[in-house]
C-alpha positions as CSV (number, residue, x, y, z in Angstrom):
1,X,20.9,119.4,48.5
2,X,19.1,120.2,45.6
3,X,19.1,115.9,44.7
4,X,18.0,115.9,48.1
5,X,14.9,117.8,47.9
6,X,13.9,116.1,44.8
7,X,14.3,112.3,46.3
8,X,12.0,113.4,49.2
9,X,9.3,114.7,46.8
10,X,9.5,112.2,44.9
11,X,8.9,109.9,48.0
12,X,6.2,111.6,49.2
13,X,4.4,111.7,45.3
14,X,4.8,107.8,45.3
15,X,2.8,107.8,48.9
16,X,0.1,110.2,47.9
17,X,-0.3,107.6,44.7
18,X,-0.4,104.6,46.5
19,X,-3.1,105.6,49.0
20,X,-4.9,107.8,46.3
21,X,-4.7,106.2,43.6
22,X,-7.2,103.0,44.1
23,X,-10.1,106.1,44.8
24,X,-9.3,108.1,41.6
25,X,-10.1,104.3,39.9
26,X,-12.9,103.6,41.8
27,X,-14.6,107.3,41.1
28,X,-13.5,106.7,37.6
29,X,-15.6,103.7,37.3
30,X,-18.4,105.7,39.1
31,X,-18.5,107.2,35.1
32,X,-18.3,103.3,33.7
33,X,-21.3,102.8,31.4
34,X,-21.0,99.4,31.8
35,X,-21.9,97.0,35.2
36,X,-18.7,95.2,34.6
37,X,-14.9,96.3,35.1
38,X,-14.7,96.5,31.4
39,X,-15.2,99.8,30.5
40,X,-18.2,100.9,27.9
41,X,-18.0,104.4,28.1
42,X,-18.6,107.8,30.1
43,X,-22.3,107.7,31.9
44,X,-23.7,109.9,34.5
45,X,-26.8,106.8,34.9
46,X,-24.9,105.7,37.9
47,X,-25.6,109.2,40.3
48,X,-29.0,109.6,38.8
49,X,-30.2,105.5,39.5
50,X,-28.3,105.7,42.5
51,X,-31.0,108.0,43.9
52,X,-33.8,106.1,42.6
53,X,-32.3,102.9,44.7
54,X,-34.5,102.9,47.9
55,X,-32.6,100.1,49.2
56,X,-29.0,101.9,49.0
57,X,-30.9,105.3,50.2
58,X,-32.5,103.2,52.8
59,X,-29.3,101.8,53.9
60,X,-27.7,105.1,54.0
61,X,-30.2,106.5,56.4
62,X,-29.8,103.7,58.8
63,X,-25.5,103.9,58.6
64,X,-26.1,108.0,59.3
65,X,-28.5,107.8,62.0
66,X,-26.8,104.6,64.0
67,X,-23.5,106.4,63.6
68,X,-24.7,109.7,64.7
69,X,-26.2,108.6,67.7
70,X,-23.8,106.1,68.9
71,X,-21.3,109.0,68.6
72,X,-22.8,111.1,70.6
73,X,-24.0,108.5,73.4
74,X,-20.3,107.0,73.3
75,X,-18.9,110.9,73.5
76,X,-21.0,111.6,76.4
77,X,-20.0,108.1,77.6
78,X,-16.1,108.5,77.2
79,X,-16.5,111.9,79.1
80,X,-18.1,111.0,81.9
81,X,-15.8,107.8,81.9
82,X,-12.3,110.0,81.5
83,X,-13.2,112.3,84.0
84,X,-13.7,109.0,86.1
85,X,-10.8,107.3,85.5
86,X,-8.3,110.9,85.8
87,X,-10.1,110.8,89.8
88,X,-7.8,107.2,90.1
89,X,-4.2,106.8,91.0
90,X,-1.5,104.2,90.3
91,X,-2.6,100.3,89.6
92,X,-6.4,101.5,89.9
93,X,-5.9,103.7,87.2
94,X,-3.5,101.7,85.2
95,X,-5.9,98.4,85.5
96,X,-9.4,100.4,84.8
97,X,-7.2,102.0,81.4
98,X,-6.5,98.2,80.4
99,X,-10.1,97.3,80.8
100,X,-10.7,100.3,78.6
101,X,-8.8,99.7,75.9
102,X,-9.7,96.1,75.4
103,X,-12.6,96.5,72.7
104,X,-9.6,98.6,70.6
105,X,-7.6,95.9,70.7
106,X,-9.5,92.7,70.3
107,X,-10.4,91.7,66.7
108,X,-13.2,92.6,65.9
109,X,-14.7,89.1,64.4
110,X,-14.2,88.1,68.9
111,X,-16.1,91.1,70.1
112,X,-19.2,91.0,67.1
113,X,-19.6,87.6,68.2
114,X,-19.7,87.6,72.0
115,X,-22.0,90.5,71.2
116,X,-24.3,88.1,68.9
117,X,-24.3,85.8,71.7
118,X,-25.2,87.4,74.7
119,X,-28.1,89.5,72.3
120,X,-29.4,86.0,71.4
121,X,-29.5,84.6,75.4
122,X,-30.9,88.1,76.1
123,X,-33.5,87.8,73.8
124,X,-34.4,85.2,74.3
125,X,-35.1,85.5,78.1
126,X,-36.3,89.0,77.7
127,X,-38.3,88.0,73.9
128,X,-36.4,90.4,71.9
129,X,-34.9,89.8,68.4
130,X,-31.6,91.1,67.1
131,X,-32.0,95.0,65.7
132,X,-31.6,98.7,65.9
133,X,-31.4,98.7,69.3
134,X,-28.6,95.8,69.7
135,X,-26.8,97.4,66.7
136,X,-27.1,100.8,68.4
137,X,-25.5,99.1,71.8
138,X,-23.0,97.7,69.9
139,X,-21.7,100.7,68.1
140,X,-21.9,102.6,71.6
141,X,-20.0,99.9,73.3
142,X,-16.9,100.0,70.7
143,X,-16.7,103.8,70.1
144,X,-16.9,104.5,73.8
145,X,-12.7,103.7,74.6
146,X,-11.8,105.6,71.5
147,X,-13.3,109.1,72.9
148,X,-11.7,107.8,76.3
149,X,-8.2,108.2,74.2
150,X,-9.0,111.5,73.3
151,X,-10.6,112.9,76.0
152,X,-8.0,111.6,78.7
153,X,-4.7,113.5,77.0
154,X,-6.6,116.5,77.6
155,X,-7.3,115.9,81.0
156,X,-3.8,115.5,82.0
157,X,-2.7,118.7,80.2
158,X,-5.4,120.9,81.9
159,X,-4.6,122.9,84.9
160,X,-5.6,121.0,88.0
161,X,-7.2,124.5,89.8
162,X,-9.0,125.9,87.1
163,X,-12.1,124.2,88.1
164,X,-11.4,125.5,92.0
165,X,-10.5,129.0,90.8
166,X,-13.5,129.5,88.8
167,X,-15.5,128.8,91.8
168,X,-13.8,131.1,93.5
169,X,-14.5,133.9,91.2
170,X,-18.2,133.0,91.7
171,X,-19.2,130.2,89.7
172,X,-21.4,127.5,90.9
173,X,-20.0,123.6,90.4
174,X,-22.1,123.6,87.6
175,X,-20.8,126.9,86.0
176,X,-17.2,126.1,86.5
177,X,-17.9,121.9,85.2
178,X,-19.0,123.4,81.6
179,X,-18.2,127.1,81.2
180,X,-14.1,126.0,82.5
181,X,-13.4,121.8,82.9
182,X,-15.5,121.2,79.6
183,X,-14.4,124.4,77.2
184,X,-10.6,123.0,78.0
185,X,-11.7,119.5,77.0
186,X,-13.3,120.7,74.0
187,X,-11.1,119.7,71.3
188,X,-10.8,116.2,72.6
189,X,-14.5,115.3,72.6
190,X,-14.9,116.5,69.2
191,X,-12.2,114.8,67.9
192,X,-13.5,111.8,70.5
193,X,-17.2,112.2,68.3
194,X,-15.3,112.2,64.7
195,X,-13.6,109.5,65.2
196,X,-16.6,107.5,67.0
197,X,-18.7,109.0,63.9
198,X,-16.2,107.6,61.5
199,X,-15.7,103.8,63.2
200,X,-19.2,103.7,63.5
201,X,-20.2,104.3,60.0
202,X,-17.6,101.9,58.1
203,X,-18.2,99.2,60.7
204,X,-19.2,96.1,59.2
205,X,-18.3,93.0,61.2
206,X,-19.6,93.9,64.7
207,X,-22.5,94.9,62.5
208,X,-23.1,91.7,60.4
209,X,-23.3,89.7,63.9
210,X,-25.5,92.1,65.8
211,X,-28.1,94.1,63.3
212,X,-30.6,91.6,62.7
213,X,-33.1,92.4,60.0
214,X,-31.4,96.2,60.3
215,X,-29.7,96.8,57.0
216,X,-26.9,99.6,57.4
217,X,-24.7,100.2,54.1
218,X,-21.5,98.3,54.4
219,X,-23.9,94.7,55.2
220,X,-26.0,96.3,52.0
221,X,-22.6,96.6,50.3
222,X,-21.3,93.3,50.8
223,X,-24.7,91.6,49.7
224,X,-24.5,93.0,46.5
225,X,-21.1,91.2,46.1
226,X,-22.7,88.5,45.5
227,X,-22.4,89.3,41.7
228,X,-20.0,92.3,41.4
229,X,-19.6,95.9,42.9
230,X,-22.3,97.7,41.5
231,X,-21.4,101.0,39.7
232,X,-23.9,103.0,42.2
233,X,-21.5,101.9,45.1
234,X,-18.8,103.5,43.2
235,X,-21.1,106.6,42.5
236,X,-21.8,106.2,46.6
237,X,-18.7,106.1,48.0
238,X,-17.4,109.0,45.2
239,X,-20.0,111.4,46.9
240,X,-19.2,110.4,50.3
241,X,-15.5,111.0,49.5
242,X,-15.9,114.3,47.7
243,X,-18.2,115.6,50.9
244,X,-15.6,114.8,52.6
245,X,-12.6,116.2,51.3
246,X,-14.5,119.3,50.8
247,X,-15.0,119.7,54.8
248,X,-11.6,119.3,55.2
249,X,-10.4,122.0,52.6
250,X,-13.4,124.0,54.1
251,X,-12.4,123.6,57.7
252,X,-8.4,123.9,56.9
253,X,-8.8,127.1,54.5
254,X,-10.9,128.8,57.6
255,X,-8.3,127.3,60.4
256,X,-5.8,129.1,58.6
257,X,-7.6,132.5,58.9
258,X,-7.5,132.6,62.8
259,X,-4.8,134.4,64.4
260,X,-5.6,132.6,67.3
261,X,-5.2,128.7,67.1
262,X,-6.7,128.3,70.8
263,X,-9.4,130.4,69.2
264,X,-9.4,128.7,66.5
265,X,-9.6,125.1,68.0
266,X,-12.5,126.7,70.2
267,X,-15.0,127.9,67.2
268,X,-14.3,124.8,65.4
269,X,-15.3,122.3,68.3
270,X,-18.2,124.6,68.6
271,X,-18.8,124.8,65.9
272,X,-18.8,120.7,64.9
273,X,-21.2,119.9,68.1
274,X,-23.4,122.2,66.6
275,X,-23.3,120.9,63.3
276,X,-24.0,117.1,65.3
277,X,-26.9,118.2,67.1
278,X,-28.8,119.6,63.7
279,X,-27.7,116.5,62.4
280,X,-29.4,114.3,64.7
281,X,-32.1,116.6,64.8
282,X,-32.5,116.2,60.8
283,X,-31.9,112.3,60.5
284,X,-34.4,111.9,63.6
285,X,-36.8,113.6,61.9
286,X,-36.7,111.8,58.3
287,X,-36.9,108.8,60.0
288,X,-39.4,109.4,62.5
289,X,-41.6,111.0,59.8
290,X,-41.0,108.0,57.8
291,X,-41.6,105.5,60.5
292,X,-45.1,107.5,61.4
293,X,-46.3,107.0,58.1
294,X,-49.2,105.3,56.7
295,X,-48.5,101.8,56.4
296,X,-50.2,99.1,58.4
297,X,-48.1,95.9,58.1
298,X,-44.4,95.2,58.0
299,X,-43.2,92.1,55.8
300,X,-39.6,90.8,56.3
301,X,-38.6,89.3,53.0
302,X,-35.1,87.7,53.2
303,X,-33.5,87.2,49.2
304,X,-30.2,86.6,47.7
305,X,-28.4,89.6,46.1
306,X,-29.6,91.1,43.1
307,X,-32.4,88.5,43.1
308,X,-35.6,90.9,42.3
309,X,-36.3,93.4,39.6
310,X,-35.4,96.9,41.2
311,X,-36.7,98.9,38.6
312,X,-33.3,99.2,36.8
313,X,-32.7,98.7,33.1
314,X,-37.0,99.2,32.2
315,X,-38.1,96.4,34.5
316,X,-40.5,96.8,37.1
317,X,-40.0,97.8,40.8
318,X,-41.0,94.7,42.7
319,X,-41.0,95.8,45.9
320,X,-42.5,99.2,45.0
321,X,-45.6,97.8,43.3
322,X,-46.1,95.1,46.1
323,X,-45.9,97.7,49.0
324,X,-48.3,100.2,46.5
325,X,-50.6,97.4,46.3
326,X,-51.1,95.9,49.5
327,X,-50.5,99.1,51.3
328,X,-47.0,97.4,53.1
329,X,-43.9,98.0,53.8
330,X,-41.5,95.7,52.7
331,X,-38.8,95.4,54.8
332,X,-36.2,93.8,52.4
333,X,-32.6,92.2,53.8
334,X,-30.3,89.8,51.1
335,X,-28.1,87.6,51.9
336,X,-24.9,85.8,49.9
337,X,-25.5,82.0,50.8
338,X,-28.0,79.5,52.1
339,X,-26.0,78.8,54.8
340,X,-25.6,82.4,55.7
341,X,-29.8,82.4,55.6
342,X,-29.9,79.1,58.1
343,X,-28.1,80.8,60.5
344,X,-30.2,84.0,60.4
345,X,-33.7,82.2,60.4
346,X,-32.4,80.6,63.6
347,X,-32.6,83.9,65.7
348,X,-34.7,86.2,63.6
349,X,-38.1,86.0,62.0
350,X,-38.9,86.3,58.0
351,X,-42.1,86.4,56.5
352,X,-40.8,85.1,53.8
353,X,-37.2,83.8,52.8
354,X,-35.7,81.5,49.3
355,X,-33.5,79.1,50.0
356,X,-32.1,77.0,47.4
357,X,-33.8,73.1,47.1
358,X,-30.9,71.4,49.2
359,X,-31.2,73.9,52.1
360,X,-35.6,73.4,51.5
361,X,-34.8,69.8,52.9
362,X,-33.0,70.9,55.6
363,X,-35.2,73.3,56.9
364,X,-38.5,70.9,56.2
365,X,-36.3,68.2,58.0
366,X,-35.8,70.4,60.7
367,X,-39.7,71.3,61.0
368,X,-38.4,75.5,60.5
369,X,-40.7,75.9,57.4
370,X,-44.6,76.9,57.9
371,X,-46.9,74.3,55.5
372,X,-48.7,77.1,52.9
373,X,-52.2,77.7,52.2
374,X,-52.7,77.5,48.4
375,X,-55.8,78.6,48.1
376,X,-54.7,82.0,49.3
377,X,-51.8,81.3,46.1
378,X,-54.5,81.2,43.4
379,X,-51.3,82.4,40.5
380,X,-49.6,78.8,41.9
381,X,-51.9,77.3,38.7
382,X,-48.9,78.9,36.5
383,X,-46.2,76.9,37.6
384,X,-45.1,74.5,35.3
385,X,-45.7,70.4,36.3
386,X,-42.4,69.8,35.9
387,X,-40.9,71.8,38.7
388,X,-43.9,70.3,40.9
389,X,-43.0,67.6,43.3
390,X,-39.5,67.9,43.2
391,X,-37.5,65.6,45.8
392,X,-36.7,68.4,48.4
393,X,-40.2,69.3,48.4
394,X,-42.1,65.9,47.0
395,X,-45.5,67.4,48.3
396,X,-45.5,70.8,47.6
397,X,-46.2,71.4,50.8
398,X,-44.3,74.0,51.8
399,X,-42.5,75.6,49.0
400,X,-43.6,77.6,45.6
401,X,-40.1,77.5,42.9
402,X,-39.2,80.9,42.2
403,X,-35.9,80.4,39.3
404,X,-34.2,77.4,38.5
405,X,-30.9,77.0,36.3
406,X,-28.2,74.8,35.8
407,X,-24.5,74.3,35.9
408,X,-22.8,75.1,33.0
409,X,-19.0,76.0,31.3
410,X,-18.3,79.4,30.5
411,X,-15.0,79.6,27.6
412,X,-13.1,82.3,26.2
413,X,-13.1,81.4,22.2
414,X,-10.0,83.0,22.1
415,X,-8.0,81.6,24.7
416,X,-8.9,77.5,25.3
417,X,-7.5,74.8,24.0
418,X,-9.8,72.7,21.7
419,X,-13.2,72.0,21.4
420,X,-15.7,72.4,25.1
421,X,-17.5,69.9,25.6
422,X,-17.9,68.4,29.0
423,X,-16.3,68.9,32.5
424,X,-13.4,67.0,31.0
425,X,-12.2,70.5,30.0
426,X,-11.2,71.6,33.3
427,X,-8.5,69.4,33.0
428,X,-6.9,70.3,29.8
429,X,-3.3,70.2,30.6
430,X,-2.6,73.0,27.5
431,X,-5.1,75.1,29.5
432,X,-2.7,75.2,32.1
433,X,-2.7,78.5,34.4
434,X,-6.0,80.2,33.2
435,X,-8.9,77.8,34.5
436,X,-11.2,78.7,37.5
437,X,-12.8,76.0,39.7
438,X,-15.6,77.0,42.3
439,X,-14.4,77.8,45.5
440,X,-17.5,75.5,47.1
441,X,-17.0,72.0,48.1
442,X,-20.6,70.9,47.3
443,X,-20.0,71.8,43.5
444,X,-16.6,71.4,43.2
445,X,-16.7,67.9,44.3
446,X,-19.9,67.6,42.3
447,X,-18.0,67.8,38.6
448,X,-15.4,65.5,39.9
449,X,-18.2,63.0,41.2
450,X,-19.3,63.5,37.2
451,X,-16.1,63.2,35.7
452,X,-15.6,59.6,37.3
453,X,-19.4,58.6,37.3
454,X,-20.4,59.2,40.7
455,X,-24.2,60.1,41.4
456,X,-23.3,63.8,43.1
457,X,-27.1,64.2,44.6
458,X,-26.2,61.9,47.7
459,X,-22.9,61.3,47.7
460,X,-20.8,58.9,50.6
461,X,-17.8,59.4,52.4
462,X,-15.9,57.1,49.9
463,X,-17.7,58.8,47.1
464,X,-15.8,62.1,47.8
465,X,-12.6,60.8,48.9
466,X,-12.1,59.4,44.9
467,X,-13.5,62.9,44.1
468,X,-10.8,64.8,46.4
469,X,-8.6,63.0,44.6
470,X,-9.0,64.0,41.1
471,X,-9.1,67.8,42.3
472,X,-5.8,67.1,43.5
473,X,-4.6,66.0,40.0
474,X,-6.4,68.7,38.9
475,X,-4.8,71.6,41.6
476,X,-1.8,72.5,39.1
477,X,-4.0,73.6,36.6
478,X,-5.9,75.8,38.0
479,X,-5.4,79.8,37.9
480,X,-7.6,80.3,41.3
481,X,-10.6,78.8,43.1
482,X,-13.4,81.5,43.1
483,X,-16.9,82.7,43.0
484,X,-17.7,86.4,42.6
485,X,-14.5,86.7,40.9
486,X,-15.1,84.7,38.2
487,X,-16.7,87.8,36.2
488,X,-14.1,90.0,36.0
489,X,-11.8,87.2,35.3
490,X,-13.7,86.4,32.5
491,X,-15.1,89.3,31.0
492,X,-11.5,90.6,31.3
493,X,-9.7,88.1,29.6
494,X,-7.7,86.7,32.5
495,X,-9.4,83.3,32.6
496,X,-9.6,80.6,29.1
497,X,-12.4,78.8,31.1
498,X,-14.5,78.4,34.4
499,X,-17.7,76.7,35.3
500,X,-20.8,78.6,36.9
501,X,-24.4,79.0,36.8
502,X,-26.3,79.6,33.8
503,X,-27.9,82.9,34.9
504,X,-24.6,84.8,35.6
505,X,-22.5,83.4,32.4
506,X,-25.6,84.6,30.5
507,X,-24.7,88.4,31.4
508,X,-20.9,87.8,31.5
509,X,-21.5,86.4,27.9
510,X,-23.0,90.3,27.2
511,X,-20.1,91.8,28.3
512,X,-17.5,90.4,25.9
513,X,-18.2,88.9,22.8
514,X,-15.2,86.3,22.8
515,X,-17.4,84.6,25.7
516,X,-19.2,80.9,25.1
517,X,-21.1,78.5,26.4
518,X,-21.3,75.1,27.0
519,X,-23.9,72.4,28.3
520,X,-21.6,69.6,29.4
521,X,-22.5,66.7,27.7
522,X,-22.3,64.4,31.1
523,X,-25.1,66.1,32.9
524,X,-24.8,68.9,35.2
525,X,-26.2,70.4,38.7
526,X,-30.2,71.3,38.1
527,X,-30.8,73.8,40.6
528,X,-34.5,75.2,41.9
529,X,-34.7,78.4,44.5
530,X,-38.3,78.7,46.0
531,X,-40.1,80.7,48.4
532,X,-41.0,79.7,51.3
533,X,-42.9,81.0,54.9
534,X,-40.4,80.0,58.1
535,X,-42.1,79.0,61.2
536,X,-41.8,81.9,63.3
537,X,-43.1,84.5,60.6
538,X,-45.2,87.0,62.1
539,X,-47.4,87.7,58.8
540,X,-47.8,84.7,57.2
541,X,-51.0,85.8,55.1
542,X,-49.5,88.9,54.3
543,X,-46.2,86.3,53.2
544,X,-49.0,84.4,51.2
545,X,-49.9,87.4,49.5
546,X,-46.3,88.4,48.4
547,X,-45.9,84.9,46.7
548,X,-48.6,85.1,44.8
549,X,-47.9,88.5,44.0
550,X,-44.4,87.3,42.5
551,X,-46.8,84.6,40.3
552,X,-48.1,87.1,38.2
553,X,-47.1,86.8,35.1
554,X,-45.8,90.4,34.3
555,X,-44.2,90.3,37.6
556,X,-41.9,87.3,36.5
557,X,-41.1,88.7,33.2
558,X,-39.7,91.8,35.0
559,X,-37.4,89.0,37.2
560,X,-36.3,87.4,34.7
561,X,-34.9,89.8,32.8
562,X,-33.5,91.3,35.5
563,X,-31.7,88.0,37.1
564,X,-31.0,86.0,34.2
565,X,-32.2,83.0,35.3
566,X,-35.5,80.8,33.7
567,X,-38.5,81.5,35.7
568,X,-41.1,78.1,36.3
569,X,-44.0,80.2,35.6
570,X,-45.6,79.0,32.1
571,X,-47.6,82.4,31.9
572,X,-44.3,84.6,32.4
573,X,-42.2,82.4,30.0
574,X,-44.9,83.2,27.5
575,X,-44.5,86.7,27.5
576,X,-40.3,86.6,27.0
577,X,-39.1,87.3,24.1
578,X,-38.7,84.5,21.5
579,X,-34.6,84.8,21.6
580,X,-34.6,84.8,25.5
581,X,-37.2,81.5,25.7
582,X,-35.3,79.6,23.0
583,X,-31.9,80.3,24.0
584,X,-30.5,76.6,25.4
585,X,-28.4,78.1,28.5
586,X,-31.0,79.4,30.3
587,X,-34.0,77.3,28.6
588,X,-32.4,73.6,28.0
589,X,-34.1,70.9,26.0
590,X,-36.0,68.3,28.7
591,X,-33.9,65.7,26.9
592,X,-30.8,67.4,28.5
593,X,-32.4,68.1,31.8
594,X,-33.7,64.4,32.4
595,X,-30.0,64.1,32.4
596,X,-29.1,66.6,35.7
597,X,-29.0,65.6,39.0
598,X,-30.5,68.0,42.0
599,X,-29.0,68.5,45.4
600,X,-30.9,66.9,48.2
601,X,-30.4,67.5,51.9
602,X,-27.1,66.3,53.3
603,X,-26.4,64.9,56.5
604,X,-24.2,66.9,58.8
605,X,-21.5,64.9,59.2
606,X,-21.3,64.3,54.8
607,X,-21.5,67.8,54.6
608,X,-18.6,68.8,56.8
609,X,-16.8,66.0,55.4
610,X,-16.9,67.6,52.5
611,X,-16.0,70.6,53.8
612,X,-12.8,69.0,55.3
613,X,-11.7,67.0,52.1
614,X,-12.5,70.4,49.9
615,X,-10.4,72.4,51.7
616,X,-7.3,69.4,51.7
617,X,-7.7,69.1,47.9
618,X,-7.8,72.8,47.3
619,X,-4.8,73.7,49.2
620,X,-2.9,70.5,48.6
């Protein structure tokens, strides 16, 4: 009996660990001193910049009050609804309880996109955008069936008289609907608003599709993937987590006090709609005041993650300074990919957005960008001739080069085989098992284009079919295709080599010494990301303004050191530091450069070509 007893504990330890056990390492790294997974020692910096992050803070308001309301719309909702359906009998009942449980059961990627489309054909009949109040709908429209499943259980176990009997002690319909039929259904709706509450603040897909320019936390999470989790996520979630668990010791330590559990269930639901109100109340208020305040103008400015100083690590707070200046409010959304971008632009307006200089062409092919006025640009006079006149934008006319970089091979000194050199390296058979190759067709295919002397810039349909090829003799070597991932590959020793962008290996290089560098000596992928003003911005001076703003030159220095990549401002690249401007990843010689090829705009049916023969070769 006794073995017994100790096989079940030992069970029920091994659960506990494997659904506790990823939080305990994710609050420990809350403490990392260090950006990376590596760890560099115990810092409370996290909690305290965490606060400081108006973006994350912002983010968090927006999650709190969108969840809190559509809680307590979908409670009110799925009571009214239950109380509906409990009035039905037999296939009407049955049928309308199907309907209802349809957005529980269809995935959630179906339902965020039927929503996206039927906001877009709304919008644009009725000349609405995507936003608060789509999101808002949305998260109303998927809570609604869950307080339905509460609320209906309690129906059926309630009395069917009480509401009749308490009219026939004297109530009025009203009296006996609230005072008797709504104090017995108590304990459903609040556990109906919880869980409504809690759906509605982790949602992210349904979210992504429907928010618009609306930044809640888990889209603000997942554009700061684009890099690696930052350590104020981790400080985040650990104070969301500890608020949590102590409500629930809290609410458990003063459950077990009543004597009375229907009592007892009675305060609490009381006690929990009471707490909801003062919490709509309070986030009502913070963001009311905030939206009443004294700003004029509202500029959308649509960035990749991590692309702007934030103020972090000494540099200047862009956005801060720009909104102090001009007396704006910046209204600042990221996203992880160009093509992520295209489809946004396509519904939504920007003021200003920075595509990379393939997806320029694109969008100055498809007449979406707005030509710019330079003379309201006057800090354009800084950027360097050489990243003038480039082929995506051969006039200038509607773009301004914001940081540029290049391809290059980042190499554990420890681990490879042999001297790095070139793209050749990839394929080192004795490298076997522990080299990374991007998991994106257009640079993927690019080094193999390299490797067998194929012009990658415009590439044919023959041109990557002998490129699929050599990934395919290359596809038993390789440990994993990834992106984000190659850092703490990397930086942890799990990788001998990968190739990546300039900017990142730059920082991955800081966080473990046995990391190195190399130009390939073939040539490699010259990139340029530049601002530019869509077609359907709604403050395009104000945009103006913002651009030049980013030209000055103690502006730039704070962005570079703060993205890692080499800015194409002469005046900024004067003030760097003399280790940062002669260092050959992020500054290389022209002589090397005049050897790099640039991505030009690719016609659909190339590009999903590409897509088609990447995905063949990479799971060949």
């Amino acid at each position: 009996m006794k073995k017994h007893s100790m096989g079940k504990k030992f069970y029920t330890a091994i659960i506990f660990l494997f659904l506790y056990a990823p939080i305990a390492v994710l609050i420990a790294y809350s403490f990392n001193d260090s950006k990376s997974s590596v760890w560099g020692g115990f810092t409370f910096d996290w909690y305290i910049k965490l606060f400081q992050d108006q973006a994350i803070i912002t983010a968090l308001a927006n999650t709190l009050i969108v969840a809190i309301l559509a809680a307590t719309f979908a409670t009110i909702l799925g009571t009214v609804a239950s109380l509906g359906l409990y009035n039905f009998r037999g296939a009407k009942r049955r049928a309308l309880q199907l309907v209802s449980n349809i957005p529980i059961i269809n995935p959630e990627i179906v339902t965020g996109m039927s929503l996206m489309l039927l906001f877009v054909f709304l919008g644009q009949v009725l000349h609405f955008e995507n936003g608060f109040g789509t999101l808002l709908l949305s998260h109303i429209g998927f809570c609604t069936p869950y307080v339905i499943l509460s609320v209906t259980p309690k129906l059926r176990q309630m009395d069917k008289n009480l509401f009749e009997a308490a009219q026939d002690l004297g109530c009025t319909p009203f009296q006996s609907f609230f005072r008797v039929v709504i104090y017995e259904l108590l304990p459903g709706i609040v556990s109906g608003f919880l869980i409504s509450f809690t759906y509605s603040l982790d949602d992210f897909i349904i979210s992504f599709f429907t928010s618009g320019k609306f930044q809640t936390l888990p889209i603000e999470i997942y554009t700061m993937l684009k890099k690696r989790v930052s350590p104020k996520i981790n400080a985040l979630s650990t104070i969301l987590f500890v608020v949590i668990f102590a409500v629930l010791i809290i609410t458990n330590l003063s459950g077990s006090k009543k004597s009375n559990a229907k009592e007892s269930n009675s305060a609490s639901g009381k006690k929990m709609l009471c707490l909801a109100l003062a919490l709509i109340i309070l986030v009502g208020g913070i963001v009311g005041y905030s939206r009443c305040s004294t700003y004029t103008t509202v500029l959308n400015v649509f960035n990749w993650g991590e692309n702007i100083a934030n103020g972090e690590d000494g540099t200047m707070d862009v956005i801060a300074e720009f909104e102090k200046k001009y007396n704006v409010k910046v209204n600042y959304n990221e996203y992880e990919s160009n093509e992520e971008m295209y489809a946004k632009i396509q519904n939504e307006s920007y003021d200003v957005i920075i595509p990379s200089d393939y997806m320029i062409g694109k969008l100055i092919a498809e007449d979406m960008l707005m030509p710019l006025d330079f003379e309201n640009i006057p800090n354009y006079q800084y950027i360097s001739e050489e990243y003038k006149n480039l082929p995506y934008d051969p006039d200038n006319t509607y773009s301004v080069p914001y940081t540029w970089g290049v391809v290059a091979l980042c190499y554990n000194e420890n681990m490879v085989d042999g001297e790095v050199t070139g793209f050749d390296s990839l394929w080192n058979e004795n490298d076997k098992g522990e080299i990374l190759m991007f998991n994106n067709s257009r640079d993927a295919l690019a080094i193999a284009m390299q490797m067998l002397g194929i012009d990658p810039s415009n590439p044919s349909k023959e041109d990557i079919d002998k490129a699929c090829e050599l990934l395919k003799e290359q596809k038993p070597l390789i440990q994993n295709y990834v992106m984000d991932q190659v850092y703490d590959m990397m930086e942890c020793d799990q990788s001998a080599i990968a190739p990546y962008y300039a900017g990142d290996i730059y920082y991955m290089m800081d966080n473990n010494d046995a990391l190195n560098y190399c130009l390939p000596e073939e040539g490699t992928n010259f990139f340029v990301d530049a601002m530019c003003i869509p077609k359907n911005a709604e403050n395009p001076e104000m945009a103006e303004l913002f651009i030049n703003f980013m030209l000055e030159p103690e502006v730039g220095v704070s962005n570079s050191e703060y993205i890692g990549y080499a800015s194409p401002n002469s005046a900024t690249v004067a003030l760097l530091d003399e280790e940062v401007r002669n260092n050959k990843l992020i500054y290389p010689d022209k002589e090397y450069l005049d050897k790099c090829y640039m991505y030009v705009n690719t016609p659909a049916d190339i590009y999903n070509y590409m897509q088609e023969k990447f995905i063949e070769a990479s799971t060949s």
